[in-house]
C-alpha positions, 0 to 999 in steps of 0.5 A: 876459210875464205869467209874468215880471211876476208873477215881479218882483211877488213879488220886489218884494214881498218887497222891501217886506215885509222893509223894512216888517218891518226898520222896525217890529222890527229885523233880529233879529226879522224871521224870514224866515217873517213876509217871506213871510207879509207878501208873500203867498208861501210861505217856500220863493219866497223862496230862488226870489230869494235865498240866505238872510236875509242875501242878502235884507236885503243885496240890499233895501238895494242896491236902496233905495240904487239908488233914493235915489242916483237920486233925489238926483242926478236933476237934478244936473250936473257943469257946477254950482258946487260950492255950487250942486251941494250944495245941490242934492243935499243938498235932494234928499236931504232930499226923499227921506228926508222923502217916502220915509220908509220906505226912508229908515228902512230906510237908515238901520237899514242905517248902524248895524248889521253885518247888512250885509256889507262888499260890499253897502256897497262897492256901496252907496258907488259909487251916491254917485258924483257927490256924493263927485266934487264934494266932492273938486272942492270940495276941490281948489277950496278951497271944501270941507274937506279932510275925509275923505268919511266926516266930510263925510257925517256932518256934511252928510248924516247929520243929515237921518236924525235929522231925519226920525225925529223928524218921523216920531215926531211931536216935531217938524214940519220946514217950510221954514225949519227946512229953510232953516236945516238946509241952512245948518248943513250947508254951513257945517259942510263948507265952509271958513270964509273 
């Protein structure tokens, strides 16, 4: 047992490593040597758990994606209104990339470039489920646009990763009001106008 636990502590420690790395200098300047320095293991463990860069990068994200998804719908249930049920997940979102700002940034480094393979964002896709679910019960109901779900996150959900990098730069200091208002621009930038 303890064989097995220090087996996953490594594992999660190159986890952590390759995101604080990613965060800090990018994919390109994240050379496998400086993940296994960062996580205390020789370069050779790292290929014990992955196959190369590309399988470690594609797996961390999956696994930050896990995490976030499971944040963010934690409280949700398909019993909600639909307005009710945004503004639930959209508030958890918010929470997650403000509190787990790391794993936040490493998402969002993840959106915006083509080191992530397709499969590895197909699956990351599938953990949004529940939100890309009630935003179709939105549209059928006629209380979401009937916007391809790729806008609705670009609109709704994507403003929160600037948000939280400008927070984490320090040029600017959400509290609750400008949260408040964030929620509203959302809302009404998906939900049809009566």
């Amino acid at each position: 047992m303890a064989k097995l636990q220090k087996s996953i502590d490594k594992r999660n420690a190159l986890i952590k490593a390759t995101i604080e790395l990613v965060n800090n200098n990018g994919f390109h300047a994240t050379p496998m040597s400086k993940i296994a320095k960062m996580a205390n293991v020789s370069p050779a463990t790292i290929y014990l758990y992955f196959e190369n860069k590309q399988d470690l990068v594609n797996k961390t994200y999956i696994e930050v994606k896990a995490e976030y998804t499971k944040y963010a719908f934690a409280t949700y249930k398909d019993s909600m209104s639909v307005e009710d049920g945004f503004k639930l997940i959209w508030q958890r979102i918010a929470d997650f990339k403000l509190k787990e700002c790391e794993n936040a940034m490493f998402l969002a480094q993840c959106d915006n470039t083509p080191m992530i393979d397709e499969e590895s964002r197909q699956e990351g896709i599938k953990h949004l489920q529940p939100l890309l679910d009630l935003w179709e019960r939105g549209k059928q109901e006629g209380i979401i646009k009937p916007l391809s779900d790729y806008l609705l996150y670009a609109y709704a959900i994507n403003p929160l990763s600037f948000l939280m990098i400008i927070q984490k730069r320090g040029v600017f200091q959400l509290d609750k009001t400008h949260l408040e208002e964030a929620y509203q621009a959302a809302w009404n930038s998906i939900k049809v106008s009566l």
